[in-house]
C-alpha positions as a Python dict, from the first residue, in 0.01 Angstrom:
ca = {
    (1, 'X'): (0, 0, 0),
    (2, 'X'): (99, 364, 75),
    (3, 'X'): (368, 594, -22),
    (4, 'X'): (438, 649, 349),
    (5, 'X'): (430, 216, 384),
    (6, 'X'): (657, 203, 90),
    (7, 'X'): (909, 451, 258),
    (8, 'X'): (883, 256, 582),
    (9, 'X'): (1278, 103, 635),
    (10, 'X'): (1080, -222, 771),
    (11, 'X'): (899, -278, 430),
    (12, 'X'): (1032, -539, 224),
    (13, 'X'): (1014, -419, -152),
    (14, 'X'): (1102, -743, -360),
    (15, 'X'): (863, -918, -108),
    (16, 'X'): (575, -649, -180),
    (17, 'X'): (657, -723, -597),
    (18, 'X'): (665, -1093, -578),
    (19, 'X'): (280, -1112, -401),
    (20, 'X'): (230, -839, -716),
    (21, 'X'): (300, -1071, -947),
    (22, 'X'): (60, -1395, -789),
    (23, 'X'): (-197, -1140, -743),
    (24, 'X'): (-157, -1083, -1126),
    (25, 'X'): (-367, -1374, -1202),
    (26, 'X'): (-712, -1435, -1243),
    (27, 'X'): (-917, -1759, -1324),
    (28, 'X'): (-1004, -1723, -1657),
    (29, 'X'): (-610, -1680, -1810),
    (30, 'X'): (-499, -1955, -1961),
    (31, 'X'): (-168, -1901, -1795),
    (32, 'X'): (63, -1563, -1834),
    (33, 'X'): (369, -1500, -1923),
    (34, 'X'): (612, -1233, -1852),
    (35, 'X'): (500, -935, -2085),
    (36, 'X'): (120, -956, -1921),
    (37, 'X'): (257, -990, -1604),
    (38, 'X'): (468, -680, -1658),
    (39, 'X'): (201, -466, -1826),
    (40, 'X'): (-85, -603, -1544),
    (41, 'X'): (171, -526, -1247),
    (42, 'X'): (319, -178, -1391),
    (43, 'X'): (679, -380, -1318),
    (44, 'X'): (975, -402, -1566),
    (45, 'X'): (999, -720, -1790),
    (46, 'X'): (1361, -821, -1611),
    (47, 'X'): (1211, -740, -1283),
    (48, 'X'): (894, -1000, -1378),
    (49, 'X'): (1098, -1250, -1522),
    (50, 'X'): (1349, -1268, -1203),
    (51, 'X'): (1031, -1275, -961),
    (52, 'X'): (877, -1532, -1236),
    (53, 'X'): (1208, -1777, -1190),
    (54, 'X'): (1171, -1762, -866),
    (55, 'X'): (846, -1828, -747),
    (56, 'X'): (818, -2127, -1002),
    (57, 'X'): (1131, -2261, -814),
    (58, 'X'): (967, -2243, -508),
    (59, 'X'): (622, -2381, -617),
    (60, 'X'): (417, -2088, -657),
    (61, 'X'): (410, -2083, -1015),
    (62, 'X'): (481, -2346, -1225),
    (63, 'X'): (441, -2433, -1641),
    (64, 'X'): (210, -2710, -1641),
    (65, 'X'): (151, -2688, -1997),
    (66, 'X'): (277, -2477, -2224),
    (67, 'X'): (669, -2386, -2130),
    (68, 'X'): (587, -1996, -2193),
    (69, 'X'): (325, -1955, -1966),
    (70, 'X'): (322, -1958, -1555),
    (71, 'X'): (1, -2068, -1409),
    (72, 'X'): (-73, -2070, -1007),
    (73, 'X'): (159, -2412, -854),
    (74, 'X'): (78, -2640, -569),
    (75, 'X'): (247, -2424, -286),
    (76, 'X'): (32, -2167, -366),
    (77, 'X'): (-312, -2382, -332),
    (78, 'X'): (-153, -2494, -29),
    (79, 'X'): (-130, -2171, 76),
    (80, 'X'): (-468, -2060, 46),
    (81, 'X'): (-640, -2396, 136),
    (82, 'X'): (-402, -2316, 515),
    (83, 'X'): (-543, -1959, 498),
    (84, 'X'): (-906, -2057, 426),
    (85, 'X'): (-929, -2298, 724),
    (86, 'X'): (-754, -2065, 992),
    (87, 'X'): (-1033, -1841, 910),
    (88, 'X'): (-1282, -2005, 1064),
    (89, 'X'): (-1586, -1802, 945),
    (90, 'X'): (-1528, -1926, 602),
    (91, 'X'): (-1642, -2278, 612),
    (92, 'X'): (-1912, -2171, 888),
    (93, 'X'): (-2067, -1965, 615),
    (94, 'X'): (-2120, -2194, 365),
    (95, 'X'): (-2426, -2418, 431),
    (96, 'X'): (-2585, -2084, 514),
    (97, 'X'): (-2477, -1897, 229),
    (98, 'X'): (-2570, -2130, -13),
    (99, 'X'): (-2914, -2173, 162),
    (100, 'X'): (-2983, -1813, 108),
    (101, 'X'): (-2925, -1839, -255),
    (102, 'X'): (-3107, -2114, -341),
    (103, 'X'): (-3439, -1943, -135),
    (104, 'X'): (-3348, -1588, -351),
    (105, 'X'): (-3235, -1746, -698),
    (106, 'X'): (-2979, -1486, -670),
    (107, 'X'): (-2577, -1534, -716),
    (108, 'X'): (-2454, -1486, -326),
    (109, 'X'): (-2091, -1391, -283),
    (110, 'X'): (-1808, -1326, 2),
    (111, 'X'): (-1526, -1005, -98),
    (112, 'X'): (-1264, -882, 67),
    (113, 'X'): (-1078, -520, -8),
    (114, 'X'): (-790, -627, -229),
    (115, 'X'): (-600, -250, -258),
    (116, 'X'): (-862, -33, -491),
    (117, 'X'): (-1112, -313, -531),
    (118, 'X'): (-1309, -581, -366),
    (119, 'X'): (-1222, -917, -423),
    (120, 'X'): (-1459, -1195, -520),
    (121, 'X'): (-1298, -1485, -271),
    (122, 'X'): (-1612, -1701, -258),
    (123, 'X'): (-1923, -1752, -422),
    (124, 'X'): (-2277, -1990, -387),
    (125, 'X'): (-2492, -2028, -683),
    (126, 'X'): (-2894, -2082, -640),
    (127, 'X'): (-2940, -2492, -755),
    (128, 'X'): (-3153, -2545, -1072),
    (129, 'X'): (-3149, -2163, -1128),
    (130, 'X'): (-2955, -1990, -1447),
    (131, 'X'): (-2722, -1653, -1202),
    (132, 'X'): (-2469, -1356, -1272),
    (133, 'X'): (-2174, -1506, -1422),
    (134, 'X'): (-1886, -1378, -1144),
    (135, 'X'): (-1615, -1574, -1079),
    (136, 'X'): (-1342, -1606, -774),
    (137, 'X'): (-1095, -1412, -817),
    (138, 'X'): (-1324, -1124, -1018),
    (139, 'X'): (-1231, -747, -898),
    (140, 'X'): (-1538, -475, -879),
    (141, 'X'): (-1491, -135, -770),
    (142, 'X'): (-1526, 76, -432),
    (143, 'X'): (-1743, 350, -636),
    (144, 'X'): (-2083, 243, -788),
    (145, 'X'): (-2102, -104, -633),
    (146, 'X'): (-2347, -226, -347),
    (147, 'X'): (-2061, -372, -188),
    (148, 'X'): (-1795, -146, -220),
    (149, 'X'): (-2060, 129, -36),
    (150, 'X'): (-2158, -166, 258),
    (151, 'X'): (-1717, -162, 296),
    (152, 'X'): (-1683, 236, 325),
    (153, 'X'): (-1936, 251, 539),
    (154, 'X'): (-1816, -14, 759),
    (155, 'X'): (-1431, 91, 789),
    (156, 'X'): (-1279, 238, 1055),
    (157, 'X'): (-1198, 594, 1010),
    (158, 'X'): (-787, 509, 970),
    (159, 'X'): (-882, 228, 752),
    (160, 'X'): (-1138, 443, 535),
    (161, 'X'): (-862, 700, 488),
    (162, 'X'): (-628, 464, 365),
    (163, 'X'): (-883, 282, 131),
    (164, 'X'): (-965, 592, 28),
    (165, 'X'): (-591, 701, -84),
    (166, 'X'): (-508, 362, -209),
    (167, 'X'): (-816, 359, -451),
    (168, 'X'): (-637, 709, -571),
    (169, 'X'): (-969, 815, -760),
    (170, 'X'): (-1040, 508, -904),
    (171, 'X'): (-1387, 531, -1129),
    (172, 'X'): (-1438, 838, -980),
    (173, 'X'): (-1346, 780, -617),
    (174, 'X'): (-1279, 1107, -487),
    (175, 'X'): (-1254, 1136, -86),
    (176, 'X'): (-1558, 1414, -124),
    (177, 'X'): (-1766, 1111, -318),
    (178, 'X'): (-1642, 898, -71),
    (179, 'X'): (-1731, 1059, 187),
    (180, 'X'): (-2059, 1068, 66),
    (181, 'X'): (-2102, 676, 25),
    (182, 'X'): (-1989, 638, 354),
    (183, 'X'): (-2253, 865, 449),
    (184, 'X'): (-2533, 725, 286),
    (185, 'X'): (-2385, 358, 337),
    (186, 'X'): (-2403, 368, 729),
    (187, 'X'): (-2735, 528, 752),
    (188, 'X'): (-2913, 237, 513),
    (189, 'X'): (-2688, -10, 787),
    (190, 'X'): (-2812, 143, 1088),
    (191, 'X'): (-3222, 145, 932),
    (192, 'X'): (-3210, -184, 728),
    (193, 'X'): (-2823, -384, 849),
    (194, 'X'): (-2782, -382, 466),
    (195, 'X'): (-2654, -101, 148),
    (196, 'X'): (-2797, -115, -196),
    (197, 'X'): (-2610, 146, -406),
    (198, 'X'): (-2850, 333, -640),
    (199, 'X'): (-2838, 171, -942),
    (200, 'X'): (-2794, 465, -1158),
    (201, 'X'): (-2464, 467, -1014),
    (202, 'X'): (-2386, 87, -1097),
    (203, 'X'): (-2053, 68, -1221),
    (204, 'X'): (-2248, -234, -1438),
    (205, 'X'): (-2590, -170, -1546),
    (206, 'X'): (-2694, -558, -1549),
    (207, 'X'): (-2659, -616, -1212),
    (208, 'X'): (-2891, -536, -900),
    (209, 'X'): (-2736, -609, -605),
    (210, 'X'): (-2758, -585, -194),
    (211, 'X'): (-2423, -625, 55),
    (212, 'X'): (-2404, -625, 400),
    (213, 'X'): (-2060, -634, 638),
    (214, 'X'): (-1901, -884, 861),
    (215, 'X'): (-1648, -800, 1109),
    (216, 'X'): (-1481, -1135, 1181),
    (217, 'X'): (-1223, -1124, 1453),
    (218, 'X'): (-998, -1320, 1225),
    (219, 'X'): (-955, -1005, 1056),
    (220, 'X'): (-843, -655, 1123),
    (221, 'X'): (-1112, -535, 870),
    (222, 'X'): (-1504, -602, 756),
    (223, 'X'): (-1543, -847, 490),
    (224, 'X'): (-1841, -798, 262),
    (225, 'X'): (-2122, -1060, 189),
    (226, 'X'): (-2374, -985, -144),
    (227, 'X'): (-2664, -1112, -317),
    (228, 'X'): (-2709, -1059, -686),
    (229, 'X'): (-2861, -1092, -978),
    (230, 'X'): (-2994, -943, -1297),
    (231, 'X'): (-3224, -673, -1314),
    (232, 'X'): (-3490, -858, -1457),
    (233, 'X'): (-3526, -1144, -1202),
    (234, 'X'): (-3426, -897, -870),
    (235, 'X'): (-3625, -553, -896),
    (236, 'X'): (-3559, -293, -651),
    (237, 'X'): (-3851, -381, -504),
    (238, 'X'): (-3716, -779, -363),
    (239, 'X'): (-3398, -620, -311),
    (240, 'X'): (-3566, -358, -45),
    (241, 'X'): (-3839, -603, 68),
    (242, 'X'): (-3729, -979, 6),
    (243, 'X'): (-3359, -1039, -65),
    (244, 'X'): (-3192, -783, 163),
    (245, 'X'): (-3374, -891, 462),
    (246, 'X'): (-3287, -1267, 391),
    (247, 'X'): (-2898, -1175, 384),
    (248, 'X'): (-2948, -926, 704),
    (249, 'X'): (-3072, -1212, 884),
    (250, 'X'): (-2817, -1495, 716),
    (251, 'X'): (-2538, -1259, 820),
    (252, 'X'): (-2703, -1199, 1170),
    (253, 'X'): (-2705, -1598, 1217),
    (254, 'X'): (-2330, -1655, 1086),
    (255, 'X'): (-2256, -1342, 1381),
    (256, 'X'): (-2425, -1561, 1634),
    (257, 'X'): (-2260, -1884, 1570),
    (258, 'X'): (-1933, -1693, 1558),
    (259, 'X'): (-2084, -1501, 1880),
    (260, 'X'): (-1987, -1171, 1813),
    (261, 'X'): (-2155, -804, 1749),
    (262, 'X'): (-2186, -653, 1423),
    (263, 'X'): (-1997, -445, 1154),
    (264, 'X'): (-2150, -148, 1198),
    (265, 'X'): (-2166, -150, 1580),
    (266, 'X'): (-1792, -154, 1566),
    (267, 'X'): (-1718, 134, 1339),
    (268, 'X'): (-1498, 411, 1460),
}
């Protein structure tokens, strides 16, 4: 969110800190209590622990196990299980997701922008075939990743500006630099439909990877679909030549089925 959202009389501040506080977790804690939600959401302890109380009354959060810890609850899973099916593109994407990375051995995934990162919301794993360890729910950034260029160069220009300010010069994320992805970004989209971020840039250097948008009409913004994998089993070379082309045209089908135009021809 923005400063001028937060100052907005219509903006609902203990809302805004209670969705802080789910999107605190990730899937490999082993449940978290009040202090780690406080230090991971920049909120006050007594803040946390009302917000805490409250959401495990509701369902949100409960303590399965241990009485000192709050792990996700059922309303919650609810929750996103309604959200995943209203979004139709998500289960349409499967079968041909997971086809794609069983014919690349390579680790494909589906982010969305989650404030000043992308958001690891779905991922296929090649059968029979050792991948990249990411995980659902695993945050990369905007700067330095294939698919945080594909999403800057995607964005509309009021949405680019506000990713832009939200990632406040995260790893380096200056609106000159950004600029510059952006630039870079669309021209690879318009030659190839797909970005692959230099990889002296990688914000990891064990991963090669290729991303290409998908403007669902679900959603007021593009989502990002990648293919990854280790250096040593996806060169430059099968990213440029092999791999990216298999996700241009995997996206390209999911666009048909959905019947609708591309990312990048609706920039602007």
């Amino acid at each position: 969110m923005t400063k001028v959202t937060e100052t907005d009389r219509r903006f609902a501040t203990t809302l805004a800190r209670g969705l802080a506080v789910l999107r605190a977790f990730r899937p490999s804690d082993d449940g978290l209590g009040n202090a780690e939600i406080s230090e991971r959401t920049g909120l006050p302890k007594s803040t946390v622990s009302r917000l805490t109380f409250t959401l495990q009354s509701l369902g949100y959060l409960n303590h399965a196990r241990r009485h000192d810890r709050y792990r996700p609850g059922p309303a919650l899973l609810a929750l996103g299980n309604v959200a995943a099916s209203s979004i139709s593109f998500v289960d349409l994407s499967g079968g041909i997701m997971q086809r794609l990375a069983d014919e690349t051995g390579t680790l494909a995934l589906l982010l969305v922008r989650d404030k000043n990162r992308l958001l690891i919301v779905k991922t296929w794993r090649p059968r029979n075939v050792s991948s990249l360890w990411l995980e659902v729910g695993h945050r990369i950034p905007f700067n330095g990743s294939s698919s945080g260029h594909a999403l800057l160069s995607a964005l509309s220009d009021e949405l680019f500006e506000r990713t832009v300010t939200e990632a406040d010069g995260d790893r380096g994320l200056t609106p000159e630099r950004a600029q510059e992805i952006r630039k870079t970004g669309y021209a690879q989209l318009l030659a190839n439909g797909t970005v692959i971020a230099d990889p002296t840039e990688y914000f990891a250097n064990s991963i090669h990877a290729v991303a290409k948008p998908f403007h669902s009409r679900d959603l007021s913004e593009p989502v990002i679909f990648t293919c990854g994998a280790t250096p040593a089993d996806l060169s430059l070379e099968r990213l440029r030549t092999e791999v990216g082309p298999a996700l241009n045209d995997a996206v390209r089908e999911l666009e048909r089925m959905m019947g609708q135009g591309s990312a990048v021809s609706m920039r602007g």
